[in-house]
N, C-alpha and C positions, 0 to 999 in steps of 0.2 A: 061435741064435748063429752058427752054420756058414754060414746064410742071409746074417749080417748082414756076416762078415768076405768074403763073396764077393764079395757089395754094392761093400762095401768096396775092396777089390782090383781091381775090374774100375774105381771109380772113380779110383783111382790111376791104372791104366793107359791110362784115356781124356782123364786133365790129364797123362803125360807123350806122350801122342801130338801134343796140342798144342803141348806147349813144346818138342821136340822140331821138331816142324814147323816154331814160328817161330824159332826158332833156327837152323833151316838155308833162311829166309828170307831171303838174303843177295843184293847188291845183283849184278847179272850183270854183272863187268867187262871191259870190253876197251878196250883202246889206242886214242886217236885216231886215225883217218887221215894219213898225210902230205897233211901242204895241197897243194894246187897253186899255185902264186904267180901273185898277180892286180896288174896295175894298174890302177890309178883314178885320172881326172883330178879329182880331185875338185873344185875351183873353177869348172871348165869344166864339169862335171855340176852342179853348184850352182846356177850361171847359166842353167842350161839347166829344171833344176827348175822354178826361181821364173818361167822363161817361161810352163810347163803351168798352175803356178797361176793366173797371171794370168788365164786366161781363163773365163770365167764361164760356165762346163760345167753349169747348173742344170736338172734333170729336173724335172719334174711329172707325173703321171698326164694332167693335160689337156694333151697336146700343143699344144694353142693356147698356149699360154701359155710356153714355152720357146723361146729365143731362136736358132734354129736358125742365125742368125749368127756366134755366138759358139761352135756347134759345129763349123761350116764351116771356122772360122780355125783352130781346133783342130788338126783333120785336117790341115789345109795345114801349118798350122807344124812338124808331126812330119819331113813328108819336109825341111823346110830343117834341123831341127834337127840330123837324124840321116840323111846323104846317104848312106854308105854301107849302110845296112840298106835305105834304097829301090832302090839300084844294084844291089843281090844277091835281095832279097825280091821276091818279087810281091802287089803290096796289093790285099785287094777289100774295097768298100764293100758288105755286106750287111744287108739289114734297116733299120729306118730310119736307125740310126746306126750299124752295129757295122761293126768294119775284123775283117780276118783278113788276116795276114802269113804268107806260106808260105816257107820256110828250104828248101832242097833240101838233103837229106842224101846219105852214101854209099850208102843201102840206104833204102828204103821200108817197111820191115817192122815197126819199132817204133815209130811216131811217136809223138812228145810235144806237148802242148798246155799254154803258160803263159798264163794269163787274169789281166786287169785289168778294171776299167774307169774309163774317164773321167769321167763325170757323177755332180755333185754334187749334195747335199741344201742347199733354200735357207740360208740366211744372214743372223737380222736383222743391218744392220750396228751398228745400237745398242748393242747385248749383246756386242761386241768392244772390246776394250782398241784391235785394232791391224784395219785395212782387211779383210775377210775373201779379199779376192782381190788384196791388196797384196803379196805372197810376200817384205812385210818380215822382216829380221833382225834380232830383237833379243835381248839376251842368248842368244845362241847357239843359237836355236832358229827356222826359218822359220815364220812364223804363215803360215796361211793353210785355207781348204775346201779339202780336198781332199788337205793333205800328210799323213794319214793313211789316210786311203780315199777311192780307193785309189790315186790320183794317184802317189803314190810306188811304189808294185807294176809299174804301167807304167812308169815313169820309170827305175828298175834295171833291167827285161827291155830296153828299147830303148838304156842304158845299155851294158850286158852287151853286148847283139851288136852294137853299132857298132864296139867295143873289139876285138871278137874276128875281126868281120870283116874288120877295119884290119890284126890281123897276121897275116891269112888263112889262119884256122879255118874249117873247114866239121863241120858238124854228121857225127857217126854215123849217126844217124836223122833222116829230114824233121821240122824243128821249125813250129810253128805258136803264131802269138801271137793272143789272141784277144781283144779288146777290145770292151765293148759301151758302149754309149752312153746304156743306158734301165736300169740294172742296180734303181738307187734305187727307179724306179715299177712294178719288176718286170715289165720290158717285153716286146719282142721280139726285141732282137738277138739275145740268145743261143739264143735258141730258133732262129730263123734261122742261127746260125751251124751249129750244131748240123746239122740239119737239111739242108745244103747239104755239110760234110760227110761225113754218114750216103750220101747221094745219090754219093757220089764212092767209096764203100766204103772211108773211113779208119773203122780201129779205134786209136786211141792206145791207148796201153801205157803213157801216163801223162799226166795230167792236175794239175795244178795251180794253184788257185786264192786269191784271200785267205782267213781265216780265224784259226788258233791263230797263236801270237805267243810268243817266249818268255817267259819270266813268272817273278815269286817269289812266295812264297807261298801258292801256289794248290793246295798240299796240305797236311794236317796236319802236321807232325810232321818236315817237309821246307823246310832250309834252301836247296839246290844250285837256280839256278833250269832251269825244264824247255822245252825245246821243246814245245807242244801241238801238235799233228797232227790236225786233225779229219778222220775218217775216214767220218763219217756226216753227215747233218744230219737234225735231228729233223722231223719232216712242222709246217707250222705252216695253223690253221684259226680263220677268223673266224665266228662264230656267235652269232644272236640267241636269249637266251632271253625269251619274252613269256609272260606271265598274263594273264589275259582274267576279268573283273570286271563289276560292276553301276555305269557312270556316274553322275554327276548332280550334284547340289548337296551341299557337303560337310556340311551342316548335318545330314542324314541318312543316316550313313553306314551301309552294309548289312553284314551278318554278314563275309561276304567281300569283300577288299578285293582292285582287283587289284595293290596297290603291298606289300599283307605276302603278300601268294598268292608274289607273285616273292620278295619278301625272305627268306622261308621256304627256296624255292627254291634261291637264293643261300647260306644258311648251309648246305645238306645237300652242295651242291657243292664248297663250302670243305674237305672231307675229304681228303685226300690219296687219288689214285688208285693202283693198285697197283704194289709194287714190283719192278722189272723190272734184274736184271743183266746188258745187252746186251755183247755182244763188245768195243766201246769203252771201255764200264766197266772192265768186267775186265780188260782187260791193260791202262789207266791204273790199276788197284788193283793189280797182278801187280808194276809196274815202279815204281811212286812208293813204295807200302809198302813194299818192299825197303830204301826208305832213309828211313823213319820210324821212331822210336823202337819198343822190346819190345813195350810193350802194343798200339799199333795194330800192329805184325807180327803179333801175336798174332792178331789179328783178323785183319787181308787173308790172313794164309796158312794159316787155316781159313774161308773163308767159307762152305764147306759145313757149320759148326756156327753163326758168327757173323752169317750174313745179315740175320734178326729184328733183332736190335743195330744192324746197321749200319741195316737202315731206320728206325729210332727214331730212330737220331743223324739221320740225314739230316732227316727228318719235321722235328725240334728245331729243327735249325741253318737249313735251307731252301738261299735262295740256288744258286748254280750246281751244287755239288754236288747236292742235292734233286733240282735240273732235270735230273742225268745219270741219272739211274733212278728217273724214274717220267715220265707224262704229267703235262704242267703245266696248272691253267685261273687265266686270272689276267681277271680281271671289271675293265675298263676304258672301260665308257660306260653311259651309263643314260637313260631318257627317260619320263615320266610326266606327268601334265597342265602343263598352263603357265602356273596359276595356282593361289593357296594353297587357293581356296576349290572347286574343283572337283575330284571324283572322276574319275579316269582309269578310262577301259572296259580301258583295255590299257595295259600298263607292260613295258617290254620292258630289258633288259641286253645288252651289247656284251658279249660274251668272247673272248679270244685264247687259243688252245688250241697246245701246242706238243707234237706226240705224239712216243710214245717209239718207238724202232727196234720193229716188230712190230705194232705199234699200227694203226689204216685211221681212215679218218675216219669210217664210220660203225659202226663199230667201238664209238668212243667216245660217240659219240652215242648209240647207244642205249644204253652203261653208264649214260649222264648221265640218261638218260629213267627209268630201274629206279630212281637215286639219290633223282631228285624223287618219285616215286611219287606224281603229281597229272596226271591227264588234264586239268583247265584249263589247262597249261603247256607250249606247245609248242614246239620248238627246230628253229630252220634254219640252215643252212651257205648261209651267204652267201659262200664262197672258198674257198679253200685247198689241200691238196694231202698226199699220205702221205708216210711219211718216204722219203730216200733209203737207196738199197741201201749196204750197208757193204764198204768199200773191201779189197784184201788188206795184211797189212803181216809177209808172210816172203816175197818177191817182187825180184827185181833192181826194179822201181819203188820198191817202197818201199824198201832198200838206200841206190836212188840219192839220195834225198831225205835220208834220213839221212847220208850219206858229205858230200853238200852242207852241211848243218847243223853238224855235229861238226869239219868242216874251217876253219869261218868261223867257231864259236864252241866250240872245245873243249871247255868247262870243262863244259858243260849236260850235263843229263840229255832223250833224246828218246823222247818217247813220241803214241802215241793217246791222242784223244777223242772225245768227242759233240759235234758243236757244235749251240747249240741254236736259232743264229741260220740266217738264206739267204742262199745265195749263188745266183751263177749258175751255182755250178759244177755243180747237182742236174742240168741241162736233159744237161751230158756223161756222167750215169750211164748212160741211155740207147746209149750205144757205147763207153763203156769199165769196164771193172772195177777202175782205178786212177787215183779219184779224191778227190787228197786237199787240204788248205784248210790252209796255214799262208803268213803273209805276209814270214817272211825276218829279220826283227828282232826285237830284245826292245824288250818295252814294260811301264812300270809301270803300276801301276792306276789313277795318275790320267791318266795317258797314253790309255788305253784309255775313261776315263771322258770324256774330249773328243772323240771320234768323235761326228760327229752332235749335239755341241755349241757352242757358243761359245769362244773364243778356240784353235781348233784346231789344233796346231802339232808339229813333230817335230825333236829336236834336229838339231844338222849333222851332227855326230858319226854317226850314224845313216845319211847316204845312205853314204860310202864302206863300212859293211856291211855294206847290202843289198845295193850294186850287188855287193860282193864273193861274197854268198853268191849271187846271179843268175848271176855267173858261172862260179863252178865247178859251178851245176848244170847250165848248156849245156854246159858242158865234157867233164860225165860223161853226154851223151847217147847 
């Protein structure tokens, strides 16, 4: 009995450690920033937008096939559009398309770098209500490729400092704008850019690229919408899984087939991989759960008892949550004979693997090889690349990037994430340790679901906040 009330006791004392904990799980507050007061021509920035779109900035992997016309006129039209940033910048054409604008500051010691880039993903123009490079307005929103990614990201940086240069700001620190031209076909500007200033011994102290967006919704439990911050990006890898089989005539088919050898395959790989709480996760769980209801506080501010749980939910629900803590394989092509009546010798699956911070690419690979536990089935890494390093964010960088945000949009809560998508910001991890992916505006979900889709468009309302938030954060360099 002594035993049992001990039991007892000790299990009281371990449910009021919890509710105790989430109890004192409370939202970290502090006061906005005094804004700095920005102007914006906005009609004159408007006009000057729907110029960028017009021009038919379409990448492809096969360089034949892109209109290097169309990127030429591009380039020129910048310096007519925007004569004071050419009068003060020095522009270089690097790599096959990429520009680099160099800002000379008072000091050389902490440079920053803000990335865009120009080139678009094609466009049926069928599957548009309105012209895809028409940079018409209608009901209050510019249609067009490109007025979300990332055409609009450049369009406020060059925005921003023509403004600033007009009533003759000069940077803190040497600023650098970086635009490439191939970002879509995952080309080479930036790698070149990169790379030309490595060669020059710039270290930026800050780096910023597209990316998180501010957003509602996008946590449990959490009305307030949030600035995302991606501070990471997960490593992403193309790989064929192929089975190897007995061809022939399907009329006798053999004990093993090589199309269920893969399908087999394929359902062991459908497990979820394991679950990993990287530094992104946790402090977007540390800062969002703050301001979700008891029962998930409950949760985020013991995650050293509730971890198990929380990967079950995640495993349950999937989606982007899922995607922030664990490795994703998501099976998107397939290929087996090419007719009903013949047996394939070999049947092979496309898979897109998107690895988690910690993760190597052959890392996973060979977990996937243990998973199938079938030597007829062998897997190659046709591309890809590990994830990038993770960024700091208790840092005057990251500071400044929030004092920019919170100034432009009070109301938000800002935080890190994982983004699970690429940028080209991965090629600046390489020389800076403060590299982070958020694009300056909020965007709803169906907002975010038109990227890379048809009838692509961003309201108007929208550039005078970018440019606004672009320019308090030259401001704070």
């Amino acid at each position: 009995m002594i035993v049992f009330w001990i039991v007892f006791g000790l299990f009281l004392c371990f449910l009021a450690v919890l509710v105790i904990r989430a109890l004192g799980f409370k939202p970290k507050e502090s006061p906005p920033p005094e804004p700095i007061p920005v102007t914006v021509g906005a009609e004159a920035a408007i006009r000057r937008f729907q110029a960028l779109i017009q021009k038919r900035t379409v990448s492809y992997v096969d360089r034949g096939r892109m209109d290097e016309s169309e990127f030429e006129a591009f380039r020129e039209m910048l310096a007519t559009l925007y004569p004071a940033v050419h009068a003060t910048c020095t522009r270089e054409l690097i790599g096959p398309g990429g520009l680099l604008y160099t800002w000379k500051g008072k000091s050389s010691e902490a440079p920053s770098v803000l990335m865009a880039h120009y080139d678009v993903v094609p466009a049926k123009e069928e599957e548009w209500q309105e012209p895809p490079f028409s940079a018409v307005i209608r009901d209050g929103e510019i249609w067009g490729r490109g007025t979300l990614d990332t055409k609009c990201t450049l369009h406020g940086i060059l925005e921003a400092a023509e403004q600033l240069i007009q009533e003759g700001f000069r940077p803190e620190n040497d600023l650098y704008f970086a635009f490439g031209g191939d970002e879509e076909v995952m080309g080479a500007d930036a790698p070149s850019i990169v790379g030309e200033l490595e060669s020059r011994g710039v270290k930026p102290a800050f780096v910023l690229d597209e990316g998180g967006a501010i957003v509602e919704g996008v946590f449990p439990g959490v009305k307030q919408s949030a600035a995302l911050i991606g501070i990471a990006e997960k490593g992403a890898v193309s790989m064929d899984v192929t089975a190897m089989g007995k061809g022939g005539h399907a009329s006798t088919p053999p004990v093993r087939q090589s199309l269920a050898v893969l399908a087999r395959a394929i359902g062991r790989l459908e497990k979820p991989m394991p679950f990993t709480l990287t530094k992104p996760a946790l402090e977007l769980f540390d800062i969002m759960g703050r301001h979700s209801g008891f029962a998930l506080r409950l949760i985020f501010a013991n995650l050293w008892c509730f971890a198990p749980l929380l990967n079950l939910i995640c495993k349950k629900g999937g989606g982007e949550l899922n995607a922030m803590v664990r490795t994703t394989c998501a099976f998107t092509m397939a290929k087996a004979a090419d007719a009903y009546n013949v047996l394939p010798r070999e049947s092979t699956a496309g898979v897109n693997l998107r690895l988690i911070c910690g993760d190597t690419m052959e890392r996973v690979k060979d977990r996937m090889e243990k998973v199938i536990a079938d030597s007829s089935v062998k897997l190659t890494i046709r591309q890809g690349q590990d994830p990038s390093p993770v960024s700091k964010t208790c840092d005057a960088a990251w500071n400044r990037l929030e004092s920019a945000i919170r100034q432009t949009y009070p109301q938000v809560l800002v935080s890190p994430y994982l983004m699970v998508a690429a940028t080209d910001s991965r090629h600046f991890c390489r020389i800076s340790e403060n590299v982070y992916r958020f694009g300056g505006m909020p965007l709803t979900k169906e907002q975010r679901g038109l990227i890379h889709n048809a009838d692509e468009r961003i309201p108007v309302a929208l550039v005078k906040e970018y440019i606004a938030f672009f320019t308090r954060l030259i401001r704070l360099s």
